[in-house]
Residue frames as a rotation matrix with the C-alpha (Angstrom) as fourth column:
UNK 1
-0.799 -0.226 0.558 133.89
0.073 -0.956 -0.284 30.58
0.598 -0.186 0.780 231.13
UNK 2
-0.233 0.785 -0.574 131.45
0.963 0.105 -0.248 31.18
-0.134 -0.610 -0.781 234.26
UNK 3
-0.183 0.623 0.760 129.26
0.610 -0.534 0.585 33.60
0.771 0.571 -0.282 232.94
UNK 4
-0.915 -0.267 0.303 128.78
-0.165 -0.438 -0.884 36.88
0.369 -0.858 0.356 235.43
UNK 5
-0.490 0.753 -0.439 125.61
0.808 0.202 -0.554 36.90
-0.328 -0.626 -0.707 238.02
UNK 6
0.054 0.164 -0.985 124.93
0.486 -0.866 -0.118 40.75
-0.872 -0.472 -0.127 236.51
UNK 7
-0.663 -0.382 0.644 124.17
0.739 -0.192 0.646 42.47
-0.123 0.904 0.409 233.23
UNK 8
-0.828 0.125 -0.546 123.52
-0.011 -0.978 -0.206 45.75
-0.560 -0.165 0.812 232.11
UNK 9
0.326 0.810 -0.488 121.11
-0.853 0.029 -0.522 44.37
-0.408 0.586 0.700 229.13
UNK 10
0.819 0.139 0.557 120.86
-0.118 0.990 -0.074 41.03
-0.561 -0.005 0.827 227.52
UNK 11
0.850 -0.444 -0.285 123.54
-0.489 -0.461 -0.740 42.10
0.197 0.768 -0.609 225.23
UNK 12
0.255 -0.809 0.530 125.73
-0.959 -0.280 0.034 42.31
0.121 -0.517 -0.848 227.13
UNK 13
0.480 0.149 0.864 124.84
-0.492 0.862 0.124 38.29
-0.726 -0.485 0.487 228.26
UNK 14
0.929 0.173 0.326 125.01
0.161 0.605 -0.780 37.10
-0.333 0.777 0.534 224.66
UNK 15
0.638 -0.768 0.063 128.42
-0.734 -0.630 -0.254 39.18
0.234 0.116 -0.965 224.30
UNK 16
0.249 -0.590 0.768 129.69
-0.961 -0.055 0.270 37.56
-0.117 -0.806 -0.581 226.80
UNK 17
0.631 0.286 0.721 128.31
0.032 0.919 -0.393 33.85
-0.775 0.271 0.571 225.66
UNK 18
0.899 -0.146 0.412 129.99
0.425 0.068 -0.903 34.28
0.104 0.987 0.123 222.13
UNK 19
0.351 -0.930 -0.113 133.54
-0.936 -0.350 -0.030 36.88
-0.011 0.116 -0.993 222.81
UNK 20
0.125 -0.975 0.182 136.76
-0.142 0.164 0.976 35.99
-0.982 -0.147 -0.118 222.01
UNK 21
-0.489 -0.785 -0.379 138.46
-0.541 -0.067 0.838 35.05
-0.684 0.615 -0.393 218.98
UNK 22
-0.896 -0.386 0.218 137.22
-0.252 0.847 0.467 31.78
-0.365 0.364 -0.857 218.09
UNK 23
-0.300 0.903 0.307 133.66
0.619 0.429 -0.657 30.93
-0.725 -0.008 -0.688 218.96
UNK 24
0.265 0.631 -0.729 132.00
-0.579 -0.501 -0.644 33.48
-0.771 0.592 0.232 216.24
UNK 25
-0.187 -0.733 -0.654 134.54
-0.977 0.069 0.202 31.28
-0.103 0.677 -0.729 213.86
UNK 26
-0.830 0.285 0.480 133.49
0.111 0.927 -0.358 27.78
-0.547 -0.243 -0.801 215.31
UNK 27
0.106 0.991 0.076 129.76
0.135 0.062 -0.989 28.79
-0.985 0.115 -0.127 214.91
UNK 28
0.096 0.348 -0.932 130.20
-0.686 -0.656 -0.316 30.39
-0.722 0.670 0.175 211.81
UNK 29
-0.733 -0.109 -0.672 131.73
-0.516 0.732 0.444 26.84
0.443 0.672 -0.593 210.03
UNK 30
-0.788 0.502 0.357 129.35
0.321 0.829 -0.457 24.68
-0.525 -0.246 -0.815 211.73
UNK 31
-0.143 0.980 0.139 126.78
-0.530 0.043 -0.847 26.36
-0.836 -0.194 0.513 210.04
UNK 32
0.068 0.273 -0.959 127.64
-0.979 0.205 -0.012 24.10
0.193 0.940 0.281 206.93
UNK 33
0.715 0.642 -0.275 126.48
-0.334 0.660 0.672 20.93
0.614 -0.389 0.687 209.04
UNK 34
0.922 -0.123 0.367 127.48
-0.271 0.473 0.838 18.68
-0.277 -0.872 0.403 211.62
UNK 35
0.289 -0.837 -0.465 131.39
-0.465 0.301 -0.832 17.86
0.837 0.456 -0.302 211.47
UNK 36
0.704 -0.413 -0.578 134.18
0.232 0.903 -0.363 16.45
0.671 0.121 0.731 213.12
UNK 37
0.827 -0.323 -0.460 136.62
0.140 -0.674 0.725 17.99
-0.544 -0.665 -0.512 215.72
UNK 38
-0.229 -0.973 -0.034 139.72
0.444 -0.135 0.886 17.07
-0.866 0.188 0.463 213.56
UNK 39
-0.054 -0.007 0.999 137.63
0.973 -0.226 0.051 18.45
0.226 0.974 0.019 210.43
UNK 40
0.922 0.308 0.236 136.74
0.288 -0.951 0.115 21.97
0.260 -0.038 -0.965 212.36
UNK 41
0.532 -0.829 -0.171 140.38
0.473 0.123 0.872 21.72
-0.702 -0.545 0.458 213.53
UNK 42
-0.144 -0.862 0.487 141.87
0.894 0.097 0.436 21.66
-0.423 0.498 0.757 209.97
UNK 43
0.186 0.686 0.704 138.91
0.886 -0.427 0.181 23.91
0.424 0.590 -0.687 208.29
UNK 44
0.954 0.100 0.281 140.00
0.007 -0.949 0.315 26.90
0.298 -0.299 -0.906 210.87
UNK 45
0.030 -1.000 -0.007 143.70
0.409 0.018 -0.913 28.05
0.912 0.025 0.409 210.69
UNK 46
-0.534 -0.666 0.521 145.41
-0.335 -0.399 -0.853 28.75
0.776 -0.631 -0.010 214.24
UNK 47
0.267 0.439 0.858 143.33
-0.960 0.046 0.276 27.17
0.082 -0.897 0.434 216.41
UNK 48
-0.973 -0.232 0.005 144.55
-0.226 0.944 -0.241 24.33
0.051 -0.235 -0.971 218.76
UNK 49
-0.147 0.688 -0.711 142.69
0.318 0.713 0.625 21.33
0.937 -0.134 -0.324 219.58
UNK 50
-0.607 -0.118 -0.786 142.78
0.793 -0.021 -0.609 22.45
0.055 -0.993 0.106 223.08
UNK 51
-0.837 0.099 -0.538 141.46
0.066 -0.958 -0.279 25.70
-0.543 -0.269 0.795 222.51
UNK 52
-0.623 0.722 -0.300 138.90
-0.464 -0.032 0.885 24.52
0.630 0.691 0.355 219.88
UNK 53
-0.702 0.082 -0.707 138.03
0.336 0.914 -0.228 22.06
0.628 -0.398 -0.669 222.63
UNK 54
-0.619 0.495 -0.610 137.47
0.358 -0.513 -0.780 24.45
-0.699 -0.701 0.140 225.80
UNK 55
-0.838 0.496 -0.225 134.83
-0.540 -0.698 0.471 26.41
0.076 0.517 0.853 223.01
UNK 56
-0.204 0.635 -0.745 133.02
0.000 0.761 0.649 23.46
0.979 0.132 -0.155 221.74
UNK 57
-0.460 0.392 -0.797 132.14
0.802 0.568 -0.183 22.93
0.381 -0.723 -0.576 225.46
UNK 58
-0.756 0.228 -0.614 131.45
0.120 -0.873 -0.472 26.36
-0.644 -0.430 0.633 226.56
UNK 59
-0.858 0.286 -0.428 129.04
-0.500 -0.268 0.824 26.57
0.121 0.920 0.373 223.02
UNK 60
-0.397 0.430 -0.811 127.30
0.247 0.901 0.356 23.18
0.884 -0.059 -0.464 224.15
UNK 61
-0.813 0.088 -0.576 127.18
0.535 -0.278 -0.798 24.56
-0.230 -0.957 0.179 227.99
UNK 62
-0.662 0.533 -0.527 125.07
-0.239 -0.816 -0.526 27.56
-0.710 -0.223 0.668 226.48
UNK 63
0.027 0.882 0.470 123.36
0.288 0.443 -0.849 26.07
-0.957 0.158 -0.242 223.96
UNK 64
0.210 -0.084 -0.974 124.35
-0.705 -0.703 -0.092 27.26
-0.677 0.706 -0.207 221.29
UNK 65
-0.334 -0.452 -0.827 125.94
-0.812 0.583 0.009 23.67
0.479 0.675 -0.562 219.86
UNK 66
0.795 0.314 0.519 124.86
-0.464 0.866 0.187 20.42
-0.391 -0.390 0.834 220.57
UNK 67
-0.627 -0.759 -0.176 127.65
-0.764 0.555 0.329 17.22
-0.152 0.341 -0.928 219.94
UNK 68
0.941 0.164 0.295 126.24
-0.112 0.977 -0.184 13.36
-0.318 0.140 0.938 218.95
UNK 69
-0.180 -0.978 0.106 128.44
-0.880 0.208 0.427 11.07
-0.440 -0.017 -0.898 219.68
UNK 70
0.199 0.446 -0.872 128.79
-0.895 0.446 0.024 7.51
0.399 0.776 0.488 217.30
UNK 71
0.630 -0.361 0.687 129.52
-0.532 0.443 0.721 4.22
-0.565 -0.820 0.087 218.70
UNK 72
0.798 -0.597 0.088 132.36
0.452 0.496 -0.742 2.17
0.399 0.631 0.665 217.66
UNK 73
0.585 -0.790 -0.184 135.88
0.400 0.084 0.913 2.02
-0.706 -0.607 0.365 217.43
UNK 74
-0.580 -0.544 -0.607 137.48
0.798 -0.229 -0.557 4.19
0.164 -0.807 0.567 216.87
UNK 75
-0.204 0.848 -0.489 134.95
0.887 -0.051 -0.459 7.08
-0.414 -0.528 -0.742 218.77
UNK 76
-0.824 0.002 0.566 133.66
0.381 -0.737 0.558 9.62
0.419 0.676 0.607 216.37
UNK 77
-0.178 0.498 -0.849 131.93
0.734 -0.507 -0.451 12.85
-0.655 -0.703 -0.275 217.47
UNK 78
-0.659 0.152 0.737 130.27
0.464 -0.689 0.557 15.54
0.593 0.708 0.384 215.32
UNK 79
-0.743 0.148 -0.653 129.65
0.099 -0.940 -0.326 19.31
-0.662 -0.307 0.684 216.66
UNK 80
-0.453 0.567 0.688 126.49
0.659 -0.307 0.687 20.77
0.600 0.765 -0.234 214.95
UNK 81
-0.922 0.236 0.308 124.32
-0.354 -0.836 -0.419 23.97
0.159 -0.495 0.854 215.83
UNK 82
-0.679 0.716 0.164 121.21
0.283 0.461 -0.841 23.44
-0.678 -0.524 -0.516 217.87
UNK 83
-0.154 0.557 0.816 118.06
0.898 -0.266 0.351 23.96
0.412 0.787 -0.460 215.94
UNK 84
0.850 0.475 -0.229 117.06
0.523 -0.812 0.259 27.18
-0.063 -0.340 -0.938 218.34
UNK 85
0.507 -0.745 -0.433 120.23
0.154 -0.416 0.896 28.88
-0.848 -0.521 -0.096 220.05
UNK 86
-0.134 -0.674 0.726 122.48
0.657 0.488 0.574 27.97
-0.742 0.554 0.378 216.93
UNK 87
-0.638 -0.157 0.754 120.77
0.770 -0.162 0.617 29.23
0.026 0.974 0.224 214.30
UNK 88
0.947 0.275 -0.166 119.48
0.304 -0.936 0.178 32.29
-0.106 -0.219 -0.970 215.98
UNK 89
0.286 -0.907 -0.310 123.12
0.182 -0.267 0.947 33.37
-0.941 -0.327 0.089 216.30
UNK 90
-0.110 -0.248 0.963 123.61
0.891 0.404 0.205 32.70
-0.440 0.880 0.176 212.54
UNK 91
0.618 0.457 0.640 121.43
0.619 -0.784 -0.038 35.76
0.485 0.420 -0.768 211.41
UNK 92
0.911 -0.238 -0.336 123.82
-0.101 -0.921 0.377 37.93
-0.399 -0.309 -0.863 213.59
UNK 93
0.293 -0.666 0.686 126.54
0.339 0.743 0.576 36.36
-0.894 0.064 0.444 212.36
UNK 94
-0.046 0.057 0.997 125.86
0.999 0.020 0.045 36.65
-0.017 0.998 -0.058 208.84
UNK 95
0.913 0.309 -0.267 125.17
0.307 -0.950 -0.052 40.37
-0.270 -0.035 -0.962 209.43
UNK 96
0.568 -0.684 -0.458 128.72
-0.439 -0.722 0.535 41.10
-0.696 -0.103 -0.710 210.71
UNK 97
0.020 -0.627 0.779 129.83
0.478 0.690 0.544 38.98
-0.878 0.361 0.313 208.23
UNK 98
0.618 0.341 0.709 128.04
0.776 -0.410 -0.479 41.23
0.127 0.846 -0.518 205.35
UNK 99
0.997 0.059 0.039 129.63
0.043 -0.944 0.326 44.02
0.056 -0.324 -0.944 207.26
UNK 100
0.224 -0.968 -0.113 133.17
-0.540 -0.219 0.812 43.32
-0.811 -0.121 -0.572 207.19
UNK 101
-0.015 -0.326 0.945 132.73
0.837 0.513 0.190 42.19
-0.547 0.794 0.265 203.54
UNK 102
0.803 0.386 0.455 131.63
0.549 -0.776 -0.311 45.56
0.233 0.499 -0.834 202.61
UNK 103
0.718 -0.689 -0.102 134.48
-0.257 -0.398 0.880 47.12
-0.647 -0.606 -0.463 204.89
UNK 104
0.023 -0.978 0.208 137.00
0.269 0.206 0.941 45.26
-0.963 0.034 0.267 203.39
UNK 105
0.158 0.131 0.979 135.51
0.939 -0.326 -0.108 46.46
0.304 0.936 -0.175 199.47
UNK 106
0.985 0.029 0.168 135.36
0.040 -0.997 -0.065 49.89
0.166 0.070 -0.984 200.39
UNK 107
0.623 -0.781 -0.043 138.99
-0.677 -0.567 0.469 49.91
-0.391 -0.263 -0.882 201.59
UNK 108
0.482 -0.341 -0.807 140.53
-0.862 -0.021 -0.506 48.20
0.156 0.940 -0.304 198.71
UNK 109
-0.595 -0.548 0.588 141.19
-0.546 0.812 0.205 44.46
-0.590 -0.199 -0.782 200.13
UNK 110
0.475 0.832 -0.286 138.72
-0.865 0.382 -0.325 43.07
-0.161 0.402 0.901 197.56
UNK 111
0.018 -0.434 -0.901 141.60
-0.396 0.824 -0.405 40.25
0.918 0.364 -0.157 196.55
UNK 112
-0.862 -0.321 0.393 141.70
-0.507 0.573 -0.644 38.96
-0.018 -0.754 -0.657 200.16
UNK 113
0.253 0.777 0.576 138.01
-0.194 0.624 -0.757 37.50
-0.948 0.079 0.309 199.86
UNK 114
0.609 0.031 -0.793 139.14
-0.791 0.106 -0.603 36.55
0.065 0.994 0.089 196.68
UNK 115
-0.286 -0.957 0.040 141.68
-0.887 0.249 -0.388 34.67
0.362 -0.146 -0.921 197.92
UNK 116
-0.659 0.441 0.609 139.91
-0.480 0.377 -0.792 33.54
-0.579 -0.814 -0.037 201.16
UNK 117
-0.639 0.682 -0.356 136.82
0.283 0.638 0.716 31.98
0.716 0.357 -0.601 198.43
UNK 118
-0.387 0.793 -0.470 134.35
0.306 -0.371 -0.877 34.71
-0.870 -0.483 -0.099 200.66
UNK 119
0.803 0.548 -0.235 133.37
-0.258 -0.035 -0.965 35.66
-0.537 0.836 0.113 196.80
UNK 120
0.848 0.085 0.523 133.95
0.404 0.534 -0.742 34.62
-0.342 0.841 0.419 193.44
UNK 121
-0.778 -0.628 0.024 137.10
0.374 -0.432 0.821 35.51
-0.505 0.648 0.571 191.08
């Protein structure tokens, strides 16, 4: 995604760095370490490889992910969050994450994070 020349407030930048479906989802599993593309593949339901792909680069582009790649045969790559970008992002993360656990208690979906293993049985 080319990123505009213009912003009303940095917000807006970081908004813009992070929208859409996926990437809050990407970041949010990487933060339990460095994987695999076919493990963040399986670990997040509905997303292609293609579409997990174009992220992972756009993430890396801004800084937000970094990739090490292994030699050998056959070529293994693991995605992990940078030490700066990354895990600044986390703390907002986790926020809306508190926030749409609370959301979903107050309006009576407690069994779906039950389900999901976002809390305990």
């Amino acid at each position: 995604m080319k990123l505009r020349d213009e912003y009303t407030c940095p917000l807006e930048l970081v908004h813009d760095m992070i929208k859409g479906k996926w990437k809050p989802i990407i970041l949010w599993r990487l933060r339990l370490g460095a994987t695999s593309l076919s493990k963040l593949e399986s670990d997040i339901d509905g997303i292609t490889q293609k579409m997990l792909l174009e992220h992972l680069k756009e993430l890396v582009d801004y800084g937000f992910v970094d990739k090490k790649t292994f030699a050998g045969y056959p070529l293994h790559v693991e995605y992990f969050l940078t030490e700066d970008m990354g895990n600044q992002i986390l703390e907002a993360l986790r926020i809306m994450q508190h926030i749409g656990i609370e959301y979903l208690k107050k309006n009576g979906k407690e069994n779906e994070l039950t389900e999901k293993h976002v809390i305990p049985d």
